[in-house]
C-alpha positions as CSV (number, residue, x, y, z in Angstrom):
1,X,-13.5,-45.0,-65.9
2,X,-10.3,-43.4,-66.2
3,X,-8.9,-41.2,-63.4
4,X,-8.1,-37.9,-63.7
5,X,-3.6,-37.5,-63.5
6,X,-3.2,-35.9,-60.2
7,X,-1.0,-32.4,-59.9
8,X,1.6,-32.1,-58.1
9,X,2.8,-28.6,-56.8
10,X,6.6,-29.1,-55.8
11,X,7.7,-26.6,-53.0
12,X,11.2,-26.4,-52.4
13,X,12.6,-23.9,-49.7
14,X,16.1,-22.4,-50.5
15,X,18.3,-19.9,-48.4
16,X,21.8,-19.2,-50.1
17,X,21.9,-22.0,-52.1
18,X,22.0,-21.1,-55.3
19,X,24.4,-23.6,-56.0
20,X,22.7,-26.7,-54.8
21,X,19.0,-25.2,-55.9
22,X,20.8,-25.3,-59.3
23,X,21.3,-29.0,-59.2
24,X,17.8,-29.8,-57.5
25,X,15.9,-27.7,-60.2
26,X,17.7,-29.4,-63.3
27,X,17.1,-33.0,-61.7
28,X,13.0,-31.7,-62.4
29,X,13.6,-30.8,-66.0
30,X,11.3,-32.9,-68.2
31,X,9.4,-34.7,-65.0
32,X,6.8,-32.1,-64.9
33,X,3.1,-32.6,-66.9
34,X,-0.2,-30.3,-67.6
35,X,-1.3,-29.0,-64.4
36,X,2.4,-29.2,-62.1
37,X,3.9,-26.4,-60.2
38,X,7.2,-25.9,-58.6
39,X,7.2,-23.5,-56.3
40,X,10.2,-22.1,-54.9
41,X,10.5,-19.9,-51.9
42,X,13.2,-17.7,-51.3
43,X,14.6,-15.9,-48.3
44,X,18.1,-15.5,-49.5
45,X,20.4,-12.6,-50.4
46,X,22.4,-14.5,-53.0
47,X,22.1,-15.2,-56.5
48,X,19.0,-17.6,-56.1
49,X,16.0,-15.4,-58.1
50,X,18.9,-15.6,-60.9
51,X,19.0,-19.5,-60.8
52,X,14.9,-19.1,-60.8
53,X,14.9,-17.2,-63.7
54,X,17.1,-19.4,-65.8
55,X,14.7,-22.3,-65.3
56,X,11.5,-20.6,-66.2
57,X,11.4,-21.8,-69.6
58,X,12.1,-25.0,-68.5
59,X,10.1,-25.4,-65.1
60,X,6.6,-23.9,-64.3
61,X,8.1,-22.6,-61.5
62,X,6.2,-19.9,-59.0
63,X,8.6,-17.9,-57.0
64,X,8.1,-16.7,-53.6
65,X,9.8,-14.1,-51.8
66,X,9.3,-14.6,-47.9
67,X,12.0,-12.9,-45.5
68,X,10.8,-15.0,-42.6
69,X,12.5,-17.0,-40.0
70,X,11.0,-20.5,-39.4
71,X,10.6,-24.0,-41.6
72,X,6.7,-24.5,-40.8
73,X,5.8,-20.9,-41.9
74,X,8.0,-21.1,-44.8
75,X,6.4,-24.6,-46.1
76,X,2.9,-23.5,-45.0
77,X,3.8,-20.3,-47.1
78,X,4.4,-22.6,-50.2
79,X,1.4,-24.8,-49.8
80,X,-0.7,-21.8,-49.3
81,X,0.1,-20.4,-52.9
82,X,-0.5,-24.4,-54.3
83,X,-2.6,-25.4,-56.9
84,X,-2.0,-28.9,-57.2
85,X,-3.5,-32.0,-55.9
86,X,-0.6,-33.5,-53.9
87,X,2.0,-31.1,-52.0
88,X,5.8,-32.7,-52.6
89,X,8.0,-31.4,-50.4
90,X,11.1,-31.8,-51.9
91,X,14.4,-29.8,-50.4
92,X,17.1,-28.0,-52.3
93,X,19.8,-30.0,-51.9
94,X,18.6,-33.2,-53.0
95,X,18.4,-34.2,-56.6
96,X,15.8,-36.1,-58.2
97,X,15.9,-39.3,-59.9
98,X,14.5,-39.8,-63.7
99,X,11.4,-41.0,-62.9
100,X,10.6,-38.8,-59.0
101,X,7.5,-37.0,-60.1
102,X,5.9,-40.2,-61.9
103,X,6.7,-42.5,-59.3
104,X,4.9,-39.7,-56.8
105,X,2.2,-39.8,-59.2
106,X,1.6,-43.7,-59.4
107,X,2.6,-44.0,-54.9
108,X,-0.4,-41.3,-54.6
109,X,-3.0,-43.2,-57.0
110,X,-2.4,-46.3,-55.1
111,X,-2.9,-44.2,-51.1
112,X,-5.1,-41.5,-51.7
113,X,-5.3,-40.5,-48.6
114,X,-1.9,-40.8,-47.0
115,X,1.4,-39.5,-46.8
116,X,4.2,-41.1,-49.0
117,X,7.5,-41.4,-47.5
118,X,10.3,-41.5,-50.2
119,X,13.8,-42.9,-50.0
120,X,16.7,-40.7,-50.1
121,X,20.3,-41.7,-50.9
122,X,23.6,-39.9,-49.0
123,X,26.1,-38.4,-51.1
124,X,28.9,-37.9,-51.8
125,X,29.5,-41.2,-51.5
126,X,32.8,-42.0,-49.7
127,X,32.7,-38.7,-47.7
128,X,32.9,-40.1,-43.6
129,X,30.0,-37.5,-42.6
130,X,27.9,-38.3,-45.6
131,X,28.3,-41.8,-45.3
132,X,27.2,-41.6,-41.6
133,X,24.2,-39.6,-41.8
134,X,23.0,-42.4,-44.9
135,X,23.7,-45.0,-42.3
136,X,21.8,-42.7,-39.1
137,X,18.8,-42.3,-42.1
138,X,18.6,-45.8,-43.0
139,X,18.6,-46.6,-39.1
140,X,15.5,-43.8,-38.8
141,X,13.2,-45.8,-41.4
142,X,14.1,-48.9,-40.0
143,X,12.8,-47.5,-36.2
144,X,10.1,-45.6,-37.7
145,X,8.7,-48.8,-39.5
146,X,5.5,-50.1,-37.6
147,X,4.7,-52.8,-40.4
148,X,2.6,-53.2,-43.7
149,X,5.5,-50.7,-45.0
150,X,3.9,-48.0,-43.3
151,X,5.9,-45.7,-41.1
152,X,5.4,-43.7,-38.0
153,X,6.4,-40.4,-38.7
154,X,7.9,-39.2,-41.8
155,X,10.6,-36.9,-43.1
156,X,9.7,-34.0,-45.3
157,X,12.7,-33.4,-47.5
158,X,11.2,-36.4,-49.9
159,X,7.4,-36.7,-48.9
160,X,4.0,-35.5,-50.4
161,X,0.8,-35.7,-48.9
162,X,-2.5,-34.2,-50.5
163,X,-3.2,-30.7,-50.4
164,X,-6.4,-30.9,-48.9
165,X,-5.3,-33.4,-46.7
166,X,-2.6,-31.0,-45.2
167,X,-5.2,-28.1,-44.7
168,X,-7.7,-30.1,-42.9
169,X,-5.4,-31.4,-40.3
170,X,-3.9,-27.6,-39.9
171,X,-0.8,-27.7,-42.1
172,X,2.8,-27.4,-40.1
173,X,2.6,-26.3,-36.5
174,X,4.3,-22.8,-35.6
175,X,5.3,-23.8,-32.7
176,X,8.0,-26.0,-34.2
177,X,10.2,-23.7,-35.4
178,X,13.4,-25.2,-34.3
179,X,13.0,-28.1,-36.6
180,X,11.1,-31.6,-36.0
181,X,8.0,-29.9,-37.7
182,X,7.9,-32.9,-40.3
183,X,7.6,-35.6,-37.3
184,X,4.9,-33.8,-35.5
185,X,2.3,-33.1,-38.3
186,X,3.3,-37.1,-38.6
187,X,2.4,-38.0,-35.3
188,X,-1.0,-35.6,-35.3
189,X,-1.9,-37.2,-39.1
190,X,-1.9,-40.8,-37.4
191,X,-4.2,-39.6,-34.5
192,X,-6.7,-39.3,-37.5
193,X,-6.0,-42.9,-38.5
194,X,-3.8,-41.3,-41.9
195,X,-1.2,-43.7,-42.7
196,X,2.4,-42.5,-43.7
197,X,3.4,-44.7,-46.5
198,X,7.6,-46.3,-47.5
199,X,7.5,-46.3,-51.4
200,X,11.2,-47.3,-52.1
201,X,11.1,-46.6,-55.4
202,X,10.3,-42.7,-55.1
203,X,14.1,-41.7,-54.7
204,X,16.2,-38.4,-54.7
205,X,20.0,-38.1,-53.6
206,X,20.7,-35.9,-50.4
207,X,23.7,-33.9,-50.4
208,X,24.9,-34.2,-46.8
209,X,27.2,-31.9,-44.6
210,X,31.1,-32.7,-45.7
211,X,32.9,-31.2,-43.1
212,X,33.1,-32.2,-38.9
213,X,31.6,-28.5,-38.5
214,X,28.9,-28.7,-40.5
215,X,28.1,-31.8,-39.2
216,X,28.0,-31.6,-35.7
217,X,26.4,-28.1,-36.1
218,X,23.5,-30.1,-37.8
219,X,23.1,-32.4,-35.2
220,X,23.0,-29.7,-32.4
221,X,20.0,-28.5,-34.3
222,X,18.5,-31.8,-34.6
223,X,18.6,-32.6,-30.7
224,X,17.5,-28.9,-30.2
225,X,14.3,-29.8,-31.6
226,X,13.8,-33.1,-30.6
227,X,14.1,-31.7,-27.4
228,X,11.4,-29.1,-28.5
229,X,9.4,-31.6,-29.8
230,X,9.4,-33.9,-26.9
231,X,8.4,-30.9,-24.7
232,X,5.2,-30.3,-26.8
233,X,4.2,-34.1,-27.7
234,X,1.7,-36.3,-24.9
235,X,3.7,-38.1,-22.5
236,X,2.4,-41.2,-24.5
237,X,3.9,-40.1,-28.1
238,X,7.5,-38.4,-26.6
239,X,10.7,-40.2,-28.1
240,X,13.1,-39.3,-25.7
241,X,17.0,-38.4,-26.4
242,X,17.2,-41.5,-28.7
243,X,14.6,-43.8,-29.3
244,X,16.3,-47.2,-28.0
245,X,15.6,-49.7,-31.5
246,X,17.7,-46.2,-33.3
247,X,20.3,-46.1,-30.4
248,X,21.0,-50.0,-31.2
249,X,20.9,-49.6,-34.7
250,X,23.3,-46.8,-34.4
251,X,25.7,-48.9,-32.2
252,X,25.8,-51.4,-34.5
253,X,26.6,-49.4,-37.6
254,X,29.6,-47.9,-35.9
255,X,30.9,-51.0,-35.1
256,X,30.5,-51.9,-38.0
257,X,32.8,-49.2,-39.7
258,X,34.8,-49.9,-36.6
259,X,35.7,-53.3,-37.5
260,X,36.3,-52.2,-41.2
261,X,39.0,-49.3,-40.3
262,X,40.9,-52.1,-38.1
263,X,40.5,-54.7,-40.5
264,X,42.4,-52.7,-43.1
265,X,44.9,-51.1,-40.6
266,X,43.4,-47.7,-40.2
267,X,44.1,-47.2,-36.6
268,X,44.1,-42.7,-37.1
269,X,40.3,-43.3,-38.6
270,X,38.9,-45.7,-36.0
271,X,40.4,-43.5,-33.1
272,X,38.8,-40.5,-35.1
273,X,35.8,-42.2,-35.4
274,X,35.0,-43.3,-31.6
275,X,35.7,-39.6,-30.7
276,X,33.0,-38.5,-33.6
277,X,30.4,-40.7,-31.7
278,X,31.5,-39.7,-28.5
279,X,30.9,-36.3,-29.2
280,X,27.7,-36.6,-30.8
281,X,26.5,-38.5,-27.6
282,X,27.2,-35.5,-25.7
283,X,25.9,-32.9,-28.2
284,X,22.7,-35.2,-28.7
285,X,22.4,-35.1,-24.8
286,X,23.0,-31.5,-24.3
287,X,20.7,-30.2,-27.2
288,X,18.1,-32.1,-26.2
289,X,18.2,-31.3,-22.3
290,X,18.3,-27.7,-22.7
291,X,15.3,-27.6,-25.2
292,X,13.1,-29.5,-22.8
């Protein structure tokens, strides 16, 4: 007997991006069937309810005004008004390949009870910063693998799990509102034996941070809540500043680019380059240390 198509409710929270919201709701045009959501909540003061309106005849979209503070209350928020089968948490500055909803769809059908992990791609391409944090996310899943292609944790600006599944294990923790929410509802799904699965083929592009600010800014909020995170977790699941397979994976992809600046005489870039890592040693030490 056939199987019924599983619904998806896409939830996608946006803060003064209209921009960037633009892109990630026009990469969903055309993916959605009978029975799909996007839902979109909103706690910005730009022109974002204007970029939701002109996709309304396009997108089944739900929008949700929510002037809170907090990821995990704004997600929970969004899964709260769902309707569909499988929750996609899909974030607004990625952008969607042809086939993302479908290849959810089919990853889903295949794990019915588990969390699938998608793949997402850096750009711009060519950009230091964004080619950096596609090497750091590469080095993540590689860490994070623990075999069968299943994963330890996963990340939730490409992931879906099933609605019902998400409620029964107590949706995102409060408690993580500094960020890391993703890697702790991970960690509590695989104390119930849920596996978090790698589909490759479920792919969106990630617009990274462009500029040194931005992107040393983003990884003082990263080791803030890792540090959170570490300070909340059993002594038996904590990660520590850097988990030491990512720390060695990391080394080695800055050598690598290392060895590329010098082999094509770009002494200013490899200089600049050790003193990027350098810093982001300290700020991942500090950030986490203090948040403990």
């Amino acid at each position: 007997m056939k199987q019924p198509r599983l619904t998806l409710s896409v939830i996608t929270v946006t803060k003064n991006r209209a921009p960037l919201l633009t892109q990630a709701l026009a990469s969903l045009v055309g993916q959605c069937k009978p029975g799909d959501e996007i839902i979109v909540v909103d706690a910005s003061t730009d022109d974002t309810p204007a970029v939701v309106k002109t996709f309304s005849k396009r997108l089944p979209i739900r929008y949700v005004r929510f002037l809170r503070s907090g990821y995990p209350v704004f997600y929970n928020e969004g899964a709260k008004r769902a309707t569909g089968d499988i929750l996609v948490f899909f974030d607004d500055d990625c952008i969607a390949s042809a086939t993302y909803l479908a290849r959810i769809r089919r990853a889903h059908a295949r794990h019915p009870n588990a969390v699938i992990q998608g793949y997402s791609r850096s750009i711009p391409r060519g950009n230091l910063y964004a080619d950096i944090m596609g090497d750091h996310y590469r080095n993540w899943l590689i860490s994070m693998h623990i075999g069968r292609n299943k994963l330890k944790v996963f990340d939730s600006k490409n992931a879906s799990i099933p609605r019902l599944l998400f409620w029964k294990y107590g949706g995102l923790s409060r408690s993580m509102h500094l960020g890391s929410e993703d890697i702790e509802l991970g960690l509590r799904l695989r104390r119930h034996g849920i596996h978090i699965y790698f589909d490759s083929s479920v792919v969106v592009s990630h617009r990274e941070r462009t500029t040194r600010k931005e992107f040393l800014d983003q990884h003082r909020r990263f080791a803030a809540s890792e540090g959170h995170l570490d300070h909340v977790l059993p002594k038996s699941e904590r990660l520590g500043v850097i988990p030491q397979k990512k720390l060695l994976l990391h080394i080695r992809s800055f050598i690598a680019r290392e060895r590329h600046f010098l082999q094509h005489g770009k002494i200013k870039d490899a200089v600049f380059l050790l003193f990027l890592y350098v810093t982001l040693a300290w700020i991942r030490i500090w950030g986490y240390a203090t948040n403990r």
